[in-house]
C-alpha positions as CSV (number, residue, x, y, z in Angstrom):
1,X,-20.5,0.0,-32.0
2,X,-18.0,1.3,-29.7
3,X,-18.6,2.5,-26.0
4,X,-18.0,5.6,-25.0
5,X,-15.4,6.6,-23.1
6,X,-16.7,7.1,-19.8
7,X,-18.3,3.5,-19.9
8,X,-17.4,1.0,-17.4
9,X,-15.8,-2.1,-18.8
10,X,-15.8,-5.2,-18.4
11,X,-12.6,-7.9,-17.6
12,X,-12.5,-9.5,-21.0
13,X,-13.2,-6.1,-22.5
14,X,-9.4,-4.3,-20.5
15,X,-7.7,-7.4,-21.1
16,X,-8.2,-7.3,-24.7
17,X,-7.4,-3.6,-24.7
18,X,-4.0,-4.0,-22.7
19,X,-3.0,-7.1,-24.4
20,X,-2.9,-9.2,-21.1
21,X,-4.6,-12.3,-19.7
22,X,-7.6,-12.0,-16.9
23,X,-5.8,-14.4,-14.7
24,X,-3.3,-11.4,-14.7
25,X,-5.8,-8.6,-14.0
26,X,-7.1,-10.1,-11.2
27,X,-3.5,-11.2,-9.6
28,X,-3.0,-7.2,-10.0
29,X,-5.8,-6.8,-7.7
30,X,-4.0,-8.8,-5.3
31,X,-1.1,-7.1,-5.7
32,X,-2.3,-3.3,-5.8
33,X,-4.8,-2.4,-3.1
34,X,-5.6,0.7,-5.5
35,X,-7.1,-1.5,-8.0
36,X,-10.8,-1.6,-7.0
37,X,-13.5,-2.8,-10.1
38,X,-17.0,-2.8,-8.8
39,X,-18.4,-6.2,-8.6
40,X,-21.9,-7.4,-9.2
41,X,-23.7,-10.3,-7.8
42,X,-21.8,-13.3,-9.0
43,X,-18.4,-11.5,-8.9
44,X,-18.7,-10.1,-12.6
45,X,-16.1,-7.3,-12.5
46,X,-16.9,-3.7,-14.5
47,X,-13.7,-0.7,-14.7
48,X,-14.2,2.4,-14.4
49,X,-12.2,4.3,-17.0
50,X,-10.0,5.9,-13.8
51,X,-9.8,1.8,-13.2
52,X,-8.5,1.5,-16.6
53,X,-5.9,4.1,-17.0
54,X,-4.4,2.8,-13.3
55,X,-3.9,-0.3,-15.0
56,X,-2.3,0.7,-18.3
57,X,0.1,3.1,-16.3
58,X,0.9,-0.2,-14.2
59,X,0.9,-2.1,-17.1
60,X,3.7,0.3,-18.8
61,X,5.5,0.7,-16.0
62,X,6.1,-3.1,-15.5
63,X,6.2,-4.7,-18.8
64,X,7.4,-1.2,-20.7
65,X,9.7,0.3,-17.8
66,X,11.5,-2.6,-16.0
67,X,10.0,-2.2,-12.6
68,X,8.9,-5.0,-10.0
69,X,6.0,-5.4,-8.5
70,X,7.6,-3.6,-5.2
71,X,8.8,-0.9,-7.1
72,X,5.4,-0.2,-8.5
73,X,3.8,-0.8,-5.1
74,X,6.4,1.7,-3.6
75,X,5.6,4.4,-6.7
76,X,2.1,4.2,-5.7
77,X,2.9,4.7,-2.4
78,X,4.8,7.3,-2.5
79,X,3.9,9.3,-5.7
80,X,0.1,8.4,-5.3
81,X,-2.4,6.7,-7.7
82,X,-2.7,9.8,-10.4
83,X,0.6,9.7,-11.1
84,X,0.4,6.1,-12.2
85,X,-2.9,6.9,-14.0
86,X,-1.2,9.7,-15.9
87,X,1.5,7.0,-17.8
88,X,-1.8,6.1,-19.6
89,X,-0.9,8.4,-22.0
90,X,2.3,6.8,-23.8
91,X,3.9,10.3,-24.1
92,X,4.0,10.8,-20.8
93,X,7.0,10.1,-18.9
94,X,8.0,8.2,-16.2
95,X,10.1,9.9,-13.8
96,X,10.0,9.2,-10.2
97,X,12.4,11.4,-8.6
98,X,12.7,9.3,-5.1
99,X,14.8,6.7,-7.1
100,X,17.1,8.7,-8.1
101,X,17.8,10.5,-5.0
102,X,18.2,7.4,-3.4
103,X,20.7,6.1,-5.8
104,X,22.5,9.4,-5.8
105,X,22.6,9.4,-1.8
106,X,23.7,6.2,-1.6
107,X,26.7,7.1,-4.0
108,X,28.0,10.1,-2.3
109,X,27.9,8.2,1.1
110,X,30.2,5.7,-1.1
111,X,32.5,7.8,-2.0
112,X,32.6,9.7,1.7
113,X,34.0,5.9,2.6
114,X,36.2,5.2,0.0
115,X,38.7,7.0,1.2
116,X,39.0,4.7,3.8
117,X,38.4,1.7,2.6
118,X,42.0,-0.5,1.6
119,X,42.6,-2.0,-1.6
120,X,41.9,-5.5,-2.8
121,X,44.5,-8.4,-1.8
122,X,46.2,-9.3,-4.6
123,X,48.9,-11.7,-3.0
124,X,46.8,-14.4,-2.1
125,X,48.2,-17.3,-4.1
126,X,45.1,-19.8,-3.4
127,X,42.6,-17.7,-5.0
128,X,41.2,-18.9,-8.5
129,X,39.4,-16.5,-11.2
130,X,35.9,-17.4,-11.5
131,X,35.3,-17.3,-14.9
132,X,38.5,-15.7,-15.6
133,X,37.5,-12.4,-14.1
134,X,39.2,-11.6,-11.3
135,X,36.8,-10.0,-8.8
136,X,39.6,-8.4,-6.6
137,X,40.5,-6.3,-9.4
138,X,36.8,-4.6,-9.1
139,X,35.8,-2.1,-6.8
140,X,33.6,-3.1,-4.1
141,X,31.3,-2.2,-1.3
142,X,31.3,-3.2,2.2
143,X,29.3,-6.4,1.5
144,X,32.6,-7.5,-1.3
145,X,29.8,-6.7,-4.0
146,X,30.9,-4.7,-6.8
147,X,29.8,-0.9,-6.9
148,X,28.0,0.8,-9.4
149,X,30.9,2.6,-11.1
150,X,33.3,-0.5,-11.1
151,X,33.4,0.0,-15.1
152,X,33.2,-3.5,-17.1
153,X,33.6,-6.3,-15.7
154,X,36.6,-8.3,-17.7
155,X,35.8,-11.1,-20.1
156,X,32.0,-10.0,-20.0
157,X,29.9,-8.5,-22.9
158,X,28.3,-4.9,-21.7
159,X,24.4,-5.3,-21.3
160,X,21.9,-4.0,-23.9
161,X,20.2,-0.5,-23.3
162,X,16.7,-1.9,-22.0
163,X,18.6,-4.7,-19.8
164,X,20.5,-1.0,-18.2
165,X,17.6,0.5,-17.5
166,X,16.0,-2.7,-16.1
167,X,18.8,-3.7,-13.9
168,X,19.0,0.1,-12.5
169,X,15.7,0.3,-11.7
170,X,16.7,-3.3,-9.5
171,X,19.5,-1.5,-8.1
172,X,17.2,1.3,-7.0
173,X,14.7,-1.5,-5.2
174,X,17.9,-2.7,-3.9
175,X,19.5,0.3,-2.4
176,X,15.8,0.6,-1.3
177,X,16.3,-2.0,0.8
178,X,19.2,-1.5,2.0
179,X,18.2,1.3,3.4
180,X,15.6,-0.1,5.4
181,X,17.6,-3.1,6.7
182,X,20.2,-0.8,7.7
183,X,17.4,1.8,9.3
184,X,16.2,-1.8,11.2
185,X,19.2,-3.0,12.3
186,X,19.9,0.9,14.0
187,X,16.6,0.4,16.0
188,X,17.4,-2.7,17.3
């Protein structure tokens, strides 16, 4: 007989229903203050069904979508717990719109620069390819990394479609980041 749907549940009964260990759901509840189970005596934990879709939408948006940990501390954060709850439902979809401003900011104050940025060196006679790709040849930032438009890099295979979206939703927690060193270091 199955519960209802408003029934609380208990740890083995969510884990088996998102496919993950315990030992994971409660490292979650380390992780993410807005996981709260009630507990009764002896620490047995029982989810409410709001518990439940919090953790399926943080589920999907770390195993499914590519995200960290910080990144799905910083959506709840800033986009609140509903709209984690909502990517419950697997045709919703995941859109937070602070990522990509920030990643589209960050470009234009690129390309504001650029214009004043010189070329890279290519008559230094003691510098060795690593690899065989020549990273003067790429464009770069102010930090000699390469920037986001660079194009392929030489001699290396172009990524899969999941490993894209997984590595720009990384660039976005680092240009995250960034942005707050950079915030830090201007207030002393």
């Amino acid at each position: 007989m199955d519960k209802a749907t408003d029934a609380f549940r208990t740890i083995s009964e969510v884990a088996a229903d998102l496919d993950i260990p315990q030992h994971v759901l409660r490292f979650w509840e380390t992780r993410f203050t807005q996981i709260k189970p009630m507990k009764r005596s002896g620490g047995r934990r029982y989810y409410r069904p709001d518990d439940v879709d919090l953790l399926r939408g943080i589920r999907r948006l770390l195993y499914g979508e590519g995200y960290t940990i910080r990144g799905v501390q910083r959506i709840l954060k800033e986009h609140g717990i509903g709209s984690v709850q909502r990517l419950a439902d697997a045709t919703a979809v995941a859109n937070f719109g602070a990522i990509e401003e920030a990643v589209g900011r960050s470009l234009s104050e690129r390309d504001e620069e650029e214009a004043a940025t010189p070329g890279p060196d290519l008559d230094d006679d003691d510098y060795e390819p690593a690899d065989g790709i020549d990273f003067r040849l790429l464009d770069a930032d102010e930090d000699g990394m390469p920037t986001l438009d660079s194009g392929p890099i030489p001699g290396v295979a172009g990524p899969r479609p999941l490993d894209v979206a997984r590595l720009q939703n990384v660039l976005a927690d680092l240009i995250a980041c960034r942005e707050l060193l950079n915030a830090a270091m201007k207030d002393g």
